[in-house]
C-alpha positions in Angstrom: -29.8 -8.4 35.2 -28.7 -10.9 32.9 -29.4 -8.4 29.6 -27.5 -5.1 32.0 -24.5 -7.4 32.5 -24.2 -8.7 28.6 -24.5 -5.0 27.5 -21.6 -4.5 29.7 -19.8 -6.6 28.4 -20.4 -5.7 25.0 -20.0 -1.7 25.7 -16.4 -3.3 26.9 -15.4 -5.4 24.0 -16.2 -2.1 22.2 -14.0 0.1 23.7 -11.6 -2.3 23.8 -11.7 -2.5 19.8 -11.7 0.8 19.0 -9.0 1.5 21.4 -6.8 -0.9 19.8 -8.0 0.6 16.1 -6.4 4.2 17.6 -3.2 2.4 18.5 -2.8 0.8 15.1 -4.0 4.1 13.4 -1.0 5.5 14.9 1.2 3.0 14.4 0.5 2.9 10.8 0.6 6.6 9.6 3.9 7.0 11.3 5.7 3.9 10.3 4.3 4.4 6.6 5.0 7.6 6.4 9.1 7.1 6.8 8.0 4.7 4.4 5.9 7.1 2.0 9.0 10.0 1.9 11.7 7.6 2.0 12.0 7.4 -1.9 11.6 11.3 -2.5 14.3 12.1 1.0 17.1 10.3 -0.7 17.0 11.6 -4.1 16.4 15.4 -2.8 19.6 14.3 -0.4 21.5 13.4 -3.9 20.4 15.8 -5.5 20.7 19.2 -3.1 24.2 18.3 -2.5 25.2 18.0 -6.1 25.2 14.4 -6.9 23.6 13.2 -10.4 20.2 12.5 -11.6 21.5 9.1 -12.0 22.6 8.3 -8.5 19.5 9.5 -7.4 17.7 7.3 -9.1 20.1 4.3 -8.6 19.8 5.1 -4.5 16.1 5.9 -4.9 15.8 2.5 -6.1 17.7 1.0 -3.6 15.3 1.4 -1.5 12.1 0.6 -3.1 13.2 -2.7 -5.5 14.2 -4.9 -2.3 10.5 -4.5 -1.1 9.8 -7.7 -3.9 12.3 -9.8 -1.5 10.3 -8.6 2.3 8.0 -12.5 1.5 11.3 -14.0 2.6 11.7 -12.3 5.9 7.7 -12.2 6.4 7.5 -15.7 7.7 8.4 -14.0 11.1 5.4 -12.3 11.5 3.3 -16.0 12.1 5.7 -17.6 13.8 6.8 -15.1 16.4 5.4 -15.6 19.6 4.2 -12.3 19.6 4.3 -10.2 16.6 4.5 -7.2 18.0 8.4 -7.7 18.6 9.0 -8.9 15.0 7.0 -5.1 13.9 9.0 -3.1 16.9 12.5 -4.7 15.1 11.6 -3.9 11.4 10.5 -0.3 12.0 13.9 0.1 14.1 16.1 -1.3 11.6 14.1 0.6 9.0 14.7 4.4 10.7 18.5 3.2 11.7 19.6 2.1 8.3 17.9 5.4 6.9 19.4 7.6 9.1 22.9 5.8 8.5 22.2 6.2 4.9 21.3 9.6 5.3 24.5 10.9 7.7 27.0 8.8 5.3 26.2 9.6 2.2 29.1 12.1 0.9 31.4 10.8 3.4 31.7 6.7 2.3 31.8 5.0 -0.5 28.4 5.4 -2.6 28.3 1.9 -2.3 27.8 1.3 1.3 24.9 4.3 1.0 23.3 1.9 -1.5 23.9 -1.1 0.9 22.1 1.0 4.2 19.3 1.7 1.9 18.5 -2.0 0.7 18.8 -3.0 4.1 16.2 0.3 4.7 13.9 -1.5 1.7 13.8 -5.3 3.1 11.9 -4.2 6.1 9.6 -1.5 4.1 7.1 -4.3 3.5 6.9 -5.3 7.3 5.9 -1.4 7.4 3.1 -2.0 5.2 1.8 -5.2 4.3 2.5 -6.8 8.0 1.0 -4.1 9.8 -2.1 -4.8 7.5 -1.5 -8.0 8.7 -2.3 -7.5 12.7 -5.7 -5.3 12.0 -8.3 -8.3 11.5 -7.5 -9.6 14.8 -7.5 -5.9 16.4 -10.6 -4.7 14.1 -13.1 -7.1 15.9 -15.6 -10.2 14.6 -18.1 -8.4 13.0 -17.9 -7.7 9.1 -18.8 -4.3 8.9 -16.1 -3.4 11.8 -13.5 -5.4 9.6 -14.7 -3.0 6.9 -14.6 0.5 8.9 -11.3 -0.6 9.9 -10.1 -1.2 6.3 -11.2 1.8 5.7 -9.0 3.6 8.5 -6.1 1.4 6.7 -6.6 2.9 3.7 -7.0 6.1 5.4 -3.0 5.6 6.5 -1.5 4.7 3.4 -3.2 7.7 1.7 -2.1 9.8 4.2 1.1 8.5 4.4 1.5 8.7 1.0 0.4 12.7 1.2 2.3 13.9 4.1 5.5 11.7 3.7 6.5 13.3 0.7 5.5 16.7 1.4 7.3 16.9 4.9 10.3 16.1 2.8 9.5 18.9 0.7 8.7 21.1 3.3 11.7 20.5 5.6 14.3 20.0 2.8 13.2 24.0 1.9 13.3 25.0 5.1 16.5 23.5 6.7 18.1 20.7 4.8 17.2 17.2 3.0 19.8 15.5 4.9 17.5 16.8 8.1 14.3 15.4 6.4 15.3 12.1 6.1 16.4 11.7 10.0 13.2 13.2 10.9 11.6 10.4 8.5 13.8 7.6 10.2 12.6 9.1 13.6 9.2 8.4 13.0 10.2 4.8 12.0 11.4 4.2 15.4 8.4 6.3 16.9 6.3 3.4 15.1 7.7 0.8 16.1 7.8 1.8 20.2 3.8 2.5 20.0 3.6 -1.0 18.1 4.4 -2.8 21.6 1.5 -0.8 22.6 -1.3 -3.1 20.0 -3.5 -5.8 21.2 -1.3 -8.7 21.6 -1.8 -10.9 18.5 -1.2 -14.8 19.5 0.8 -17.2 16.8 -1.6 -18.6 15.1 0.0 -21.9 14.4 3.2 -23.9 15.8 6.3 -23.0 13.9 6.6 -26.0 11.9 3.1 -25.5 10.5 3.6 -22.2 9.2 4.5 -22.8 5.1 7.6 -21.3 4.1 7.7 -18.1 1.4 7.1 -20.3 -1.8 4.9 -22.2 -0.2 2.5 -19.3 0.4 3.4 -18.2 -2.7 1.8 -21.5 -4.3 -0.7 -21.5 -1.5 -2.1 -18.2 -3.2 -1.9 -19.9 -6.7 -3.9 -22.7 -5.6 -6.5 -20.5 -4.0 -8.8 -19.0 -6.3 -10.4 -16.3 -4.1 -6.7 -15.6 -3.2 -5.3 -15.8 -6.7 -8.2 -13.4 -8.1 -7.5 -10.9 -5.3 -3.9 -10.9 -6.4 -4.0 -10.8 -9.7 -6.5 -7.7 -9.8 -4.1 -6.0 -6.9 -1.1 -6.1 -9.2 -3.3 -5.4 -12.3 -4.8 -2.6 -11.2 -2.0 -1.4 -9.3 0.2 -1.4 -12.1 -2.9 0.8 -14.3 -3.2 3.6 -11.9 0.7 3.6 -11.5 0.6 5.5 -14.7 -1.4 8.8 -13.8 1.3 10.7 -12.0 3.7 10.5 -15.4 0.3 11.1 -17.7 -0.7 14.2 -15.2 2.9 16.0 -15.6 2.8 15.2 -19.6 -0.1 16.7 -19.8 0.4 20.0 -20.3 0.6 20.1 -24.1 -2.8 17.9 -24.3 -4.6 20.9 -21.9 -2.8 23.6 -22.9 -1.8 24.5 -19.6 1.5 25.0 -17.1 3.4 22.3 -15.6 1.7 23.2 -12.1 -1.5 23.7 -13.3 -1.1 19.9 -14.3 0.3 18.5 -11.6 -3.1 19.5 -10.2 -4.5 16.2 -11.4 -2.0 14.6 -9.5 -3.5 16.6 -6.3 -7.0 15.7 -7.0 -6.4 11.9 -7.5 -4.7 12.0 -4.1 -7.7 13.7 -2.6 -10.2 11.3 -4.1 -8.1 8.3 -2.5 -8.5 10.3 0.7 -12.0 10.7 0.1 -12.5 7.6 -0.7 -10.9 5.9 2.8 -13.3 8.1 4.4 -16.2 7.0 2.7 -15.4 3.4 3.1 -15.2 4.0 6.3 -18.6 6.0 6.7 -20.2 3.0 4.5 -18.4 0.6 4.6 -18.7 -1.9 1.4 -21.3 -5.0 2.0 -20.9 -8.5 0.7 -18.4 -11.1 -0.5 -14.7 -9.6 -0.4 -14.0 -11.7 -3.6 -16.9 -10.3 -5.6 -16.4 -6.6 -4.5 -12.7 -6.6 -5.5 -13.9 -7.5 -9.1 -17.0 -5.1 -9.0 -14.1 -2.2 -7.6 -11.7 -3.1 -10.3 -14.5 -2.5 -13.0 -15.2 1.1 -11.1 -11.2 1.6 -11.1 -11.4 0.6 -14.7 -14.3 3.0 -16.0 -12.7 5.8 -13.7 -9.4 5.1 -15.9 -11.6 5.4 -19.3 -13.3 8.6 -18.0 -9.5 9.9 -17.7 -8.8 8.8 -21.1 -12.0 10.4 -23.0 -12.0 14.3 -20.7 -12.5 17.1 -23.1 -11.1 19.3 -21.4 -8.7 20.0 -17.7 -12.1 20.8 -15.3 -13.5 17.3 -16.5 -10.0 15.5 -16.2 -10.1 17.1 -12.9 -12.8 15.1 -11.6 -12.3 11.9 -13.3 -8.9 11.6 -11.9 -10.6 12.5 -8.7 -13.3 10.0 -8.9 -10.7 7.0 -9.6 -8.9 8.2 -6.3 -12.1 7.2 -5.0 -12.8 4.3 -6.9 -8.9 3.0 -6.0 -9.6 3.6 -2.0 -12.7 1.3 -2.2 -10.8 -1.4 -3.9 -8.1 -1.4 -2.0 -10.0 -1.8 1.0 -12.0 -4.7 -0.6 -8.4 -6.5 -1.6 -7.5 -5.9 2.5 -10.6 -7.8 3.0 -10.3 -10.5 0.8 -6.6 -10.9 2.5 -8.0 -10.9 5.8 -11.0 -12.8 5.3 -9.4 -15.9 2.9 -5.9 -15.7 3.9 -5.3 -19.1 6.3 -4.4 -18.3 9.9 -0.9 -19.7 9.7 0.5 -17.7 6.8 -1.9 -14.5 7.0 1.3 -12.7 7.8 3.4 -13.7 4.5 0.0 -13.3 2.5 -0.3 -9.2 3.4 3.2 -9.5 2.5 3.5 -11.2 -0.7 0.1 -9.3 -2.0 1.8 -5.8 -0.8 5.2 -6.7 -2.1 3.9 -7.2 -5.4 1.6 -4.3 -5.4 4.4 -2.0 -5.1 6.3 -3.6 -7.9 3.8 -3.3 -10.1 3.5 0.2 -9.3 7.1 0.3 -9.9 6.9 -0.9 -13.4 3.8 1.3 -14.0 5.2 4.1 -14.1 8.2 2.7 -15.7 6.3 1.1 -18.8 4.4 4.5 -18.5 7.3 6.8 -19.6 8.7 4.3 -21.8 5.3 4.5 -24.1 4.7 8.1 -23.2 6.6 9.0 -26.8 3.7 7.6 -28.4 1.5 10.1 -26.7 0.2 11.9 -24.0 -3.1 9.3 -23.4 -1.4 6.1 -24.7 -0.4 4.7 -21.1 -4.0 5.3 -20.1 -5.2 3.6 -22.9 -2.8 0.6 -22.2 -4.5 0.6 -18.1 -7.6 0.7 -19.1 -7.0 -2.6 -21.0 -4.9 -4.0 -18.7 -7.8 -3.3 -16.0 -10.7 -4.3 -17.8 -8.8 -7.5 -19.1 -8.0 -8.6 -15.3 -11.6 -7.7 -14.6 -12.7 -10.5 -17.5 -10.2 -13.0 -16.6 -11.7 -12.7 -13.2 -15.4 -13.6 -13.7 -14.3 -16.1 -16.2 -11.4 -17.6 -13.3 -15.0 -17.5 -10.9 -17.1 -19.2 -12.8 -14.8 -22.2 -13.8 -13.9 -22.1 -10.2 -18.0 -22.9 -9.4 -18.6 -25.1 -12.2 -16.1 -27.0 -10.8 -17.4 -27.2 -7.3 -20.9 -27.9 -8.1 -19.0 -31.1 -10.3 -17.0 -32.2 -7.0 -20.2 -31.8 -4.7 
């Protein structure tokens, strides 16, 4: 009776968790996807209707840069009674200031389209990083169910990352751009109504406890596990960030069409998707802080592969195979968040790591056709340095960290 009744229980909590995983799942692809097309909705908006290359890019901007400042308004997310309400706010102020971005620009001042769309980009890491944030507590206790569920994460980023821009695509051809981008800000708000639906996610400290953005900034510093995690994040991130701008330039180094090139750009994107399903088939085993170094390596050699194909068949697959390679370590830096992150500022850590990411990325693929003059594979040459380098620094950063323990012990 006593073994019937405990199995109950268990085939309960189970259902319970992955009922709350499908929630989140949902709540994740949609609000990241308004997220993921954002960028690509505005400039086709500028564009389409006759505005300049450079007010695309200066309104494109506008909403990507502002995601460095989202630490600042993080601190919500831990001291909220119930985060739920602080996520439900930022995806609704996310889809209104795009849509009021979106049905004024060419009718007010470019200037208060710019304003909308920085408002639109302070809540983008709430979108991504703090909805990270809520899955340890929905995933469940065990490791490898924290590590499926990673790999679901990763599953919504990648698609989000896919679809967002392609819906734009697809609906600025068939109707209008200015159309695309409310449909995007409508599945901001859908997001945020199904995030009242999640497992309700206590504070996990009184308000006073909860460090302030700086704090968890130097809270991160002083941390090595956390520091390590960060440092490869924004190394690596920063490394692939490059590939898109390489793939299109490519053309001359394969001797093939602009489209045929962009195909590189494809398969990377289906290696990443790839690889979120394999993490979550096999999920990856062992200490978080460990794998994110081992990953990084893989990430590294994938990158190294890219820069010595022969020919397009073989760049093909490499670029595939770092997709891959960039899924699994992503998922391993979710789970070094998770699992090192202290209760009280777990919220501002997803946050800070996430907002940090994405400027790297940023300045990837800046730096990337800065340097692109000086050939077609010299930004690949430069990540693979920067990659491997972060890799070193790493297991040199680990083992000072130990000798130093065993000396305080």
């Amino acid at each position: 009776m006593f073994w019937t009744e405990r199995a109950a229980r268990r085939t309960r909590a189970d259902r319970g968790t992955r009922g709350g995983l499908t929630r989140y799942v949902v709540v994740a692809t949609l609000a990241r996807l308004c997220d993921g097309g954002a960028v690509v909705a505005v400039i086709l908006l500028v564009t389409t209707t006759g505005g300049s290359s450079a007010v695309a890019g200066l309104l494109g901007a506008c909403v990507t840069a502002p995601h460095v400042l989202g630490p600042f308004i993080a601190r919500t997310l831990d001291t909220a009674r119930d985060s739920r309400t602080v996520l439900s706010i930022a995806c609704a102020a996310h889809s209104l200031t795009l849509a009021g971005a979106v049905l004024t620009y060419g009718h007010v001042p470019t200037a208060v389209t710019a304003a909308l769309l920085v408002c639109s980009g302070l809540v983008g890491p709430i979108l991504t990083g703090g909805v990270s944030a809520q899955l340890p507590a929905i995933a469940g206790p065990a490791v490898a169910q924290q590590r499926r569920a990673q790999g679901w994460d990763v599953a919504t980023y990648g698609l989000a990352g896919t679809l967002g821009p392609s819906l734009v695509a697809a609906l600025t051809a068939a109707t209008s751009a200015r159309t695309a981008g409310l449909v995007l800000a409508s599945s901001a708000l859908l997001a945020g109504a199904c995030a009242r639906l999640l497992p309700h996610r206590p504070p996990p400290a009184a308000g006073d406890a909860v460090p302030r953005p700086w704090q968890t900034l130097a809270l991160i510093g002083r941390s090595p596990r956390l520091r390590r995690t960060l440092i490869l994040t924004v190394c690596v991130a920063l490394s692939v960030a490059v590939l898109p701008v390489v793939a299109v330039a490519s053309t001359s180094l394969y001797a093939v069409s602009a489209g045929t090139a962009g195909g590189l750009v494809a398969a990377y994107g289906l290696g990443t998707l790839a690889g979120a399903l394999g993490v979550m088939a096999w999920p990856p085993t062992g200490e978080a802080d460990r794998l994110t170094s081992r990953l990084a390596l893989v990430v590294s050699a994938g990158l190294a592969g890219i820069l010595l194909a022969p020919s397009l068949g073989v760049a093909l697959v490499t670029y595939a195979l770092t997709g891959v390679a960039n899924a699994f370590f992503f998922a391993a830096t979710l789970a070094a968040r998770g699992e090192y992150s202290p209760p009280e500022a777990r919220g501002q850590v997803f946050v800070w790591v996430g907002a940090l990411k994405i400027t790297a990325g940023s300045a990837g693929t800046a730096l990337a056709g800065v340097v692109l003059g000086a050939g077609v594979l010299v930004p690949v040459l430069a990540a693979v340095v920067l990659s491997a380098g972060a890799v070193v620094w790493s297991l040199v950063d680990r083992r000072a960290t130990d000798q130093q323990n065993v000396v305080e012990s």
